[in-house]
PASEBA-1860 file (N, C-alpha, C; in nm, 3 decimals):
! residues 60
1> XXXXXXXX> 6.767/16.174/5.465/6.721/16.215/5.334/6.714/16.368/5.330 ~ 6.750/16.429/5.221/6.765/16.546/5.201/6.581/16.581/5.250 ~ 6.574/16.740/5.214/6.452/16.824/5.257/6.487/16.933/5.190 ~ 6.366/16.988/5.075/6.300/17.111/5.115/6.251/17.215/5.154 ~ 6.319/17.315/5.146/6.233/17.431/5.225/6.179/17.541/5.120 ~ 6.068/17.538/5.090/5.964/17.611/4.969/5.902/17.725/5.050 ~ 5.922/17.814/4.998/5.850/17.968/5.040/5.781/18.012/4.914 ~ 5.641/18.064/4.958/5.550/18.094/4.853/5.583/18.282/4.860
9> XXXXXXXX> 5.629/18.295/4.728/5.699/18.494/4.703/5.598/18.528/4.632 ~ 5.471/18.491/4.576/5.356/18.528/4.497/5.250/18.505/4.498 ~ 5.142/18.608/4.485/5.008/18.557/4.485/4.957/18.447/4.383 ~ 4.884/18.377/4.421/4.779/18.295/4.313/4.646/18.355/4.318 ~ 4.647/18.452/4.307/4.559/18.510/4.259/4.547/18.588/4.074 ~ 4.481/18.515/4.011/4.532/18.507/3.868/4.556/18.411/3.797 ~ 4.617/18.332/3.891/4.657/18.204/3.822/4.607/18.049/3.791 ~ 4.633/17.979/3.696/4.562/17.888/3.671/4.478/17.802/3.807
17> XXXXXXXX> 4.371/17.731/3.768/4.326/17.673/3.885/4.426/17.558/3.957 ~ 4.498/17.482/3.900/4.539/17.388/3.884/4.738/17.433/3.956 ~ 4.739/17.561/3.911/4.853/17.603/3.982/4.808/17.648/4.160 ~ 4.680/17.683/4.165/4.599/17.751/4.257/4.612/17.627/4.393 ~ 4.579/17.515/4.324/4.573/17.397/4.394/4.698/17.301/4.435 ~ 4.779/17.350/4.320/4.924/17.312/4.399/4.964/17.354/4.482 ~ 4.993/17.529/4.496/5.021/17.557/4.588/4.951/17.507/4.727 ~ 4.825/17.472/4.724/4.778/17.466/4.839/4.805/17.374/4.905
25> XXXXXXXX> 4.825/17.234/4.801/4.866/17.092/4.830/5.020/17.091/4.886 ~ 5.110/17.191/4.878/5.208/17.195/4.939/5.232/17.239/5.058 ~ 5.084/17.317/5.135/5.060/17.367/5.261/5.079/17.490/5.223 ~ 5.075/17.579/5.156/5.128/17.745/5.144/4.978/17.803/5.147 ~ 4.956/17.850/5.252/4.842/17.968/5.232/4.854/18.107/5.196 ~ 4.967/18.126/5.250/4.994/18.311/5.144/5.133/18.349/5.176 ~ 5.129/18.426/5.083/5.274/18.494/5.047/5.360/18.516/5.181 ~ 5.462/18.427/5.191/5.591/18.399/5.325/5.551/18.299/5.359
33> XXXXXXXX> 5.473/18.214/5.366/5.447/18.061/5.429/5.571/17.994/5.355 ~ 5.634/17.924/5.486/5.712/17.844/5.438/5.706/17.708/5.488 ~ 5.746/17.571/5.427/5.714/17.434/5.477/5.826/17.359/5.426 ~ 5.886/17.286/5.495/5.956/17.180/5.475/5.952/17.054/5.442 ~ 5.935/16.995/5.296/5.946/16.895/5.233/6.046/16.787/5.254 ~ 5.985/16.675/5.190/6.072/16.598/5.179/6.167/16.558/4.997 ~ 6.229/16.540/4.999/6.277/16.554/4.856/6.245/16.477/4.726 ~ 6.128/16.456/4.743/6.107/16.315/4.616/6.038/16.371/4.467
41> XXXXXXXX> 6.082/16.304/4.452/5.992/16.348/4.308/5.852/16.379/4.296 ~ 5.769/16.349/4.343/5.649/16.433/4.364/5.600/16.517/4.397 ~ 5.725/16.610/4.511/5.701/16.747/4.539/5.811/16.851/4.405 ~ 5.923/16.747/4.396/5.995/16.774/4.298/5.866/16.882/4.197 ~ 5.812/16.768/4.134/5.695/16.802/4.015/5.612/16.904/4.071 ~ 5.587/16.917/4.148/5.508/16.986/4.193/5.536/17.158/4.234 ~ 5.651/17.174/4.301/5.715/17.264/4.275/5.742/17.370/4.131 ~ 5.806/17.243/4.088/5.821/17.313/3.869/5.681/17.346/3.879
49> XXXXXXXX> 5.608/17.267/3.897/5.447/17.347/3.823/5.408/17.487/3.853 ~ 5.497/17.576/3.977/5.420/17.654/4.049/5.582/17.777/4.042 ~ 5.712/17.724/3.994/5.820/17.771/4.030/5.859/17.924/4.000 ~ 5.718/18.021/3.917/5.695/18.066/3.929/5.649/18.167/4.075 ~ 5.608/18.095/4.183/5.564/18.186/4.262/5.607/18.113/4.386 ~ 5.716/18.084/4.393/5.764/18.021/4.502/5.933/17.961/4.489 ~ 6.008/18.028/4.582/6.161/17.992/4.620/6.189/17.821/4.683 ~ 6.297/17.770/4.679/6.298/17.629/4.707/6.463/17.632/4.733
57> XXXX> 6.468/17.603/4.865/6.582/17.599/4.872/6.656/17.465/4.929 ~ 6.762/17.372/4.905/6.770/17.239/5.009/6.817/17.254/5.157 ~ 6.760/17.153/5.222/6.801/17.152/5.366/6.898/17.011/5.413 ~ 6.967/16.969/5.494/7.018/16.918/5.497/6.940/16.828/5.631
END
């Protein structure tokens, strides 16, 4: 199955609570943390919510 690789390029500092908490739920504690997902639609969603402050690139 494909994968994920999400790097957080922005602070959440400022930003909604709810964006605040996504990021966190994706494992990103600060700006360059990067984590490897799995590809489903729930990180899918989760990502868009935040795609603002974070790169996403696929892995094979």
């Amino acid at each position: 199955m494909a994968q994920l690789k999400v790097q957080q390029k922005k602070s959440t500092i400022g930003c909604k609570p709810n964006q605040r908490e996504t990021v966190r739920a994706l494992g990103l504690r600060r700006i360059g943390d990067t984590v490897i997902k799995e590809d489903r639609p729930e990180i899918r969603g989760m990502v868009r919510t935040v795609s603002h402050l974070v790169t996403v690139e696929e892995v094979e």
